[in-house]
N, C-alpha and C positions, 0 to 999 in steps of 0.2 A: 269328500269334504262334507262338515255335518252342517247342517242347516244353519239359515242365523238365527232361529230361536233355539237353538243349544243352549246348554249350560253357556254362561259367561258371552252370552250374545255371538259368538261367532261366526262370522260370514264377510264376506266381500262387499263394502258398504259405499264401493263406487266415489273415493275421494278419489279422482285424477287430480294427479301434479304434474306437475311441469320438471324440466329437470331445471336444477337451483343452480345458480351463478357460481361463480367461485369467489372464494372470499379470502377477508384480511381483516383485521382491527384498525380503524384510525380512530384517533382521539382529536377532539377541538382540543387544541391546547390553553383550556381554564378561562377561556377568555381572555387573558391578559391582554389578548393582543388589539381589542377593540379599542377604536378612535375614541376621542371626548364624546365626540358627538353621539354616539348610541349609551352614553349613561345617563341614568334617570336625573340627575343632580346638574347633569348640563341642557345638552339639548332633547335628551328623551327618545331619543330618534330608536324605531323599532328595527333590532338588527336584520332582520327580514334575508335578504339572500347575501349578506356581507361575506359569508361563508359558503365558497362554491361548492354548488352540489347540494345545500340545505335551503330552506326557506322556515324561518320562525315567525307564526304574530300569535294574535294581532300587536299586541301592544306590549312586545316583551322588548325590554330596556337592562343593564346594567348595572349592577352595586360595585362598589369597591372600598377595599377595608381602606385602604390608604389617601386615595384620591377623592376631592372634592369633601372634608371632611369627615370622608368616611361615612357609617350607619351603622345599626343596631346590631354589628356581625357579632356579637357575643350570644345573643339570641339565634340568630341567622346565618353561621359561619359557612361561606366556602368550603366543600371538602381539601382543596389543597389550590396552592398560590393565593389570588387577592382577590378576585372577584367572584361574584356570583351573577346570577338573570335572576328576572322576576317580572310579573308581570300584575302592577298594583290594580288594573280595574278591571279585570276578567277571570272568570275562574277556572280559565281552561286555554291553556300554553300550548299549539299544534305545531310540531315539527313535521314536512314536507321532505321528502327525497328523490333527488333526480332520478336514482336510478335504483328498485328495491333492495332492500337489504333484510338479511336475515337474524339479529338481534340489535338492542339497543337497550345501553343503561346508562341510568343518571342518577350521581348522587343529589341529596335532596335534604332541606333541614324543612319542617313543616307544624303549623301548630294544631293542626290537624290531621284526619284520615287524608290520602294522598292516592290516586289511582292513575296508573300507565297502562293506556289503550294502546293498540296494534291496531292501524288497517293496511286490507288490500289494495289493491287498483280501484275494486269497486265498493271503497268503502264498508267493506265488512270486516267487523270484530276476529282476528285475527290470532286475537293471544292479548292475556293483560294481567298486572298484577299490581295489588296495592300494598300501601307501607300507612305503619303506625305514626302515631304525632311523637316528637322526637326533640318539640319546644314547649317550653313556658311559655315564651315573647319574654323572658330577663336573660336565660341562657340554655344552648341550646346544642346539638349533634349533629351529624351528618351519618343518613342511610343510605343503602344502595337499593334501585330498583333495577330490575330489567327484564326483558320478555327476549323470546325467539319465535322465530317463525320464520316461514319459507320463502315469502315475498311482501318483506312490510315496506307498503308505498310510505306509509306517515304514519304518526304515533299523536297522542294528546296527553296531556298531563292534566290532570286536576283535581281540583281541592277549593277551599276558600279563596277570593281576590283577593291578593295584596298580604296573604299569609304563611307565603310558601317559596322555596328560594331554589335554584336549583346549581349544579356546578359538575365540570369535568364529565360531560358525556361521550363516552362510546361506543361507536358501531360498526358492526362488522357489515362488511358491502365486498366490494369486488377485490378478487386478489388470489389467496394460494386456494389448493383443494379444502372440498369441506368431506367431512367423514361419511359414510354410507351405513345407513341404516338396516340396506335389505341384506341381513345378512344376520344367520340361524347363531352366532355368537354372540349374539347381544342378549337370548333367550338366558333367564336368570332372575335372581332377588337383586333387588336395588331401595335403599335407604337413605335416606337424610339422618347425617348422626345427631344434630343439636334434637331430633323427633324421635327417637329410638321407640323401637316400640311398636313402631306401624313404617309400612313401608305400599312395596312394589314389586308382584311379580309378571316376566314379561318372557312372552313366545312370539319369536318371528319366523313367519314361513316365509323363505326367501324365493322371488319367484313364481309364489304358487297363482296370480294371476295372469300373469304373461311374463317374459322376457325381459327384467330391470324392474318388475312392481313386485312388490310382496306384499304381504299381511302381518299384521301387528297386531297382538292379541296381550292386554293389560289386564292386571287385577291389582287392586288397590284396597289392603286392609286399613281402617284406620275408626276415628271415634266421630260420634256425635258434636256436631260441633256449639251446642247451644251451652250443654253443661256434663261435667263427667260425673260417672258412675261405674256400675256394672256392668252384668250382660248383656245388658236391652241395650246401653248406648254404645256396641260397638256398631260399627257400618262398614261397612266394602260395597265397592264400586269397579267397575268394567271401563273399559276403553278398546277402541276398535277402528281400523282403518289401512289403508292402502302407504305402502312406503317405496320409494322413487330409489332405486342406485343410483351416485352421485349427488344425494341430498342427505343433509343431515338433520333435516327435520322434519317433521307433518302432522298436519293438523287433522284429530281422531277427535268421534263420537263419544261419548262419556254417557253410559248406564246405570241403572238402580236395579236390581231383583228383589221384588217383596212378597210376602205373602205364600212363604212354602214350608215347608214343616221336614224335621229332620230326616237325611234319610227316607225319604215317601214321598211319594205324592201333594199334593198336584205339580204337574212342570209347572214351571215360574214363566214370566213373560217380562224381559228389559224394556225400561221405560228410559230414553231418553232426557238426562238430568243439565245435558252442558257438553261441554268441549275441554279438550286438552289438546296442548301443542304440544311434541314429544322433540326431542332433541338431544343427540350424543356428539361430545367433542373427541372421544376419542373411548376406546374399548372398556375403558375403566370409572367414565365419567359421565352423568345424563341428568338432563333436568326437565323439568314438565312443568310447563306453567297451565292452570287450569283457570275456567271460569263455568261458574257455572247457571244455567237460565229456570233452576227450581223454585222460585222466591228466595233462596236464603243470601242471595247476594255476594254469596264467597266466589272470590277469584284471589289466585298470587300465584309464587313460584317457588318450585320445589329443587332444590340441585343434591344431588344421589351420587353414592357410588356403591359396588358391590360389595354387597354383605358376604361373597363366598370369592374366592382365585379366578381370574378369568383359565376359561381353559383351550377355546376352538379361538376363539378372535382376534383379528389378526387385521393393522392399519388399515394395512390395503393387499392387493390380490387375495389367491385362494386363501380361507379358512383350512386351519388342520382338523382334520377327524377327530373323533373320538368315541369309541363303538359307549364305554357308560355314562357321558355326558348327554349321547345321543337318546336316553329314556327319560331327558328334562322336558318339560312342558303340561300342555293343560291335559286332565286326565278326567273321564266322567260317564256316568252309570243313563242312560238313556232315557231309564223309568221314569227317574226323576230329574230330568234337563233342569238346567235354571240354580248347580249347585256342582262341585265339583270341588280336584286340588289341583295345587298344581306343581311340579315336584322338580327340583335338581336334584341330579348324582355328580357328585361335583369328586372326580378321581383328586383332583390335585392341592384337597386342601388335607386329609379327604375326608369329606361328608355329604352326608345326605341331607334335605332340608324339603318339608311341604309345609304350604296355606292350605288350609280345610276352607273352603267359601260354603257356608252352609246355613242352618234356621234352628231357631227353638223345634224342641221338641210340638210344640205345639204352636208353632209362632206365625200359623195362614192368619189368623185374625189380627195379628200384631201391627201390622206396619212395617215400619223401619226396626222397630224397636223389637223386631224379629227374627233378626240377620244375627248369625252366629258365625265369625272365625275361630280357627284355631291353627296352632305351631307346632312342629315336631320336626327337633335336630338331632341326628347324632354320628357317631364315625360309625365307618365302612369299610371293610377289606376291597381294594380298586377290582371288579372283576367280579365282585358279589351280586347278586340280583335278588335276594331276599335282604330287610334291611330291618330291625326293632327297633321301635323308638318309641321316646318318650313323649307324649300330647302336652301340650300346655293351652292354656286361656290367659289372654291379657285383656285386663282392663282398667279405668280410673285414668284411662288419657282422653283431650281434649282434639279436636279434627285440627292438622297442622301446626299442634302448638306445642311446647317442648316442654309445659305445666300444664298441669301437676303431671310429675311421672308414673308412668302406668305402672301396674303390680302383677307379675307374670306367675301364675303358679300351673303344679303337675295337673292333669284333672284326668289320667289314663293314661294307654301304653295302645301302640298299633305296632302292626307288622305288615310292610310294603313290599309285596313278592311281584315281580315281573316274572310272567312267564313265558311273554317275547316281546317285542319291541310294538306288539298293539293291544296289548292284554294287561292290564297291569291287578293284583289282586289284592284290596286293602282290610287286613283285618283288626276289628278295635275292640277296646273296653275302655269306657268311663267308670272313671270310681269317683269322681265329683266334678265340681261347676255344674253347669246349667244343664247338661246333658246325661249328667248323672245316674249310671245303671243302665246307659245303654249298649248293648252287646252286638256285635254283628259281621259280615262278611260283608263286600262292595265290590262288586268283579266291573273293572272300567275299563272302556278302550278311549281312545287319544281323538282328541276332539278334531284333530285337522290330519295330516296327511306324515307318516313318519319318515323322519329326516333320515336323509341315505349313509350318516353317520353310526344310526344305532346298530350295535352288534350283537350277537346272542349270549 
């Protein structure tokens, strides 16, 4: 196992989890069903634990389109049936849960920015994602929020007092099985399509701490999130951390590498930027809600599915093998730690697919604004271990947002030779973008431990 100042931070970063409950979805049913007495227009009374198993305040009350002459629901509308909550003098709505649950969403119409926290038992930030304003205050929409995570004792909602409405929450708590994470078939690209453009790629050593824990090893290409551009404003980010059999979620480290130069020297060193809560509902499906504690104040939530054929993953019990699926994951030159790809062989769609995580040619003094990805997909005879492809550069996208769309073009050709299952041989040419004229060999071995899958 390679150190945790490897490329892409890898290492055993000591998140113990617990094993996660079993679950199930219930929905409050719209509120309809509350007494006079808990609408604002009657007695005001705060629904507080009317709903067994929740506890709402402080001072959350009622609307309804039809009763007690109604309210501004044209601004304000309920996602579905008649009523909404709200809560006019505080800016901050806390839902309590008897017993933790593992996500929670609520639609929401607001005339503002809108934020959903996650805590634990012990009051820690947990997972959280916010929503856009989606009112005037004359007429108005209904969005959805919602977070996951492994054990959320209570959530908070907030935004402006008296400017934000909410309806139809549910949550997942106790009930059927939830999906398993420690398992080497989740290892792949994953995308949000309304984002195209930037995504996620992800290696899990299933196991490789003990008996039911594994490792989860993220990369996350994507843009600048202030203003788009070119080169400089792409970014990629790391994520890292311990995953539970019988859990379908866990909350991971979130990384920055800055300050390294293409191909060369100096190794880079991850700086701890934030958190993500990682979460799969089932082989083909996962979403990451992040937050992050860099000043820039970005948190939300991302829902992904893959960009390539599942091929080893499998509900429940054994995973099927697969000797060319099994030279998927992170790949990287030692010299220069702190930079690497990270590669499917994907037999059953079938192609092949790497992230380049990498820097300007000169980009130690840069910053952020020094970080270089790049793309390269193409088909594959199943059973091939030498692979050409074509490089590409995207850029002109914005960090999570689906505008403006990014512009992907050639900028070179590589060729990805395996010549066993811990060697992999990457050879390039740039003929433009940023890297332009650089030529080279990159002999990489496998950053964590190869899966008993890969074949020769």
């Amino acid at each position: 196992m390679q150190k945790p100042d490897n490329w892409l931070r890898f290492g055993v970063l000591g998140l113990a989890l617990a094993a996660a409950p079993l679950l199930c979805a219930q929905t409050v049913p719209g509120f309809t069903d509350l007494p006079n007495s808990y609408f604002f227009n009657d007695s005001a009374q705060n629904i507080g634990t009317y709903y067994a198993g929740y506890t709402f305040g402080p001072n959350v009350t009622a609307l309804s389109v039809s009763r007690f002459g109604g309210y501004n629901s044209a601004a304000y509308p309920p996602h579905s049936g008649d009523v909404a909550i709200w809560d006019p003098y505080d800016p901050v709505i806390t839902l309590a849960f008897a017993t933790p649950v593992q996500s929670v969403g609520v639609w929401y119409a607001s005339l503002g920015t809108i934020t959903l926290r996650a805590y634990d038992q012990n009051n820690t930030v947990v997972g959280s994602s916010s929503g856009n304003p989606n009112t005037d205050g004359v007429s108005g929409s209904t969005s959805l929020l919602s977070v996951s995570a492994s054990a959320i004792s209570s959530v908070t909602i907030s935004g402006v007092s008296g400017t934000f409405v909410l309806s139809s929450l549910t949550v997942n708590g106790t009930g059927a099985a939830s999906f398993d994470l420690n398992r080497y078939g989740l290892t792949g690209s994953w995308f949000q399509v309304s984002t195209s453009g930037q995504g996620v790629e992800l290696e899990i050593y299933p196991n490789l701490i003990a008996a039911g824990t594994g490792v989860l090893q993220g990369a996350w290409f994507t843009y600048d999130y202030k203003v788009s551009g070119g080169a400089a404003s792409q970014r990629w980010y790391t994520f890292s951390g311990s995953v539970q059999s019988g859990q379908s979620s866990a909350m991971l480290d979130l990384y920055e590498n800055t300050g390294g130069n293409f191909n060369a020297p100096p190794v880079t060193t991850a700086t701890r930027v934030g958190t993500v809560v990682f979460s799969a509902t089932d082989c083909d499906h996962t979403s990451m809600t992040y937050s992050f504690t860099d000043g820039s104040g970005r948190s939300g939530s991302i829902s992904m599915i893959r960009l390539l054929r599942n091929v080893t993953c499998t509900s429940s019990g054994t995973e099927t093998p697969n000797a060319d699926f099994g030279y998927s994951g992170n790949w990287f030159d030692k010299t220069s730690s702190g930079q690497g790809i990270v590669f499917e062989l994907n037999p059953n769609q079938p192609q092949a697919w790497l992230t380049w995580y990498t820097y300007a040619p000169n980009g130690q003094a840069s910053g952020e604004a020094g970080q270089r990805w790049y793309t390269a997909q193409a088909a594959y005879t199943p059973g091939a271990r030498s692979v050409q492809m074509i490089l590409h550069e995207t850029t002109g996208g914005l960090f999570d947002k689906p505008a403006p769309l990014p512009s992907t073009n050639a900028v070179g050709t590589a060729t990805a030779s395996f010549t066993s299952c811990k060697a992999l041989k990457l050879d390039f040419t740039f003929t433009g973008g940023s890297s332009a004229g650089k030529t080279g060999t990159i002999n990489m071995t496998r950053v964590g431990p190869t899966p008993a899958s890969c074949g020769p």
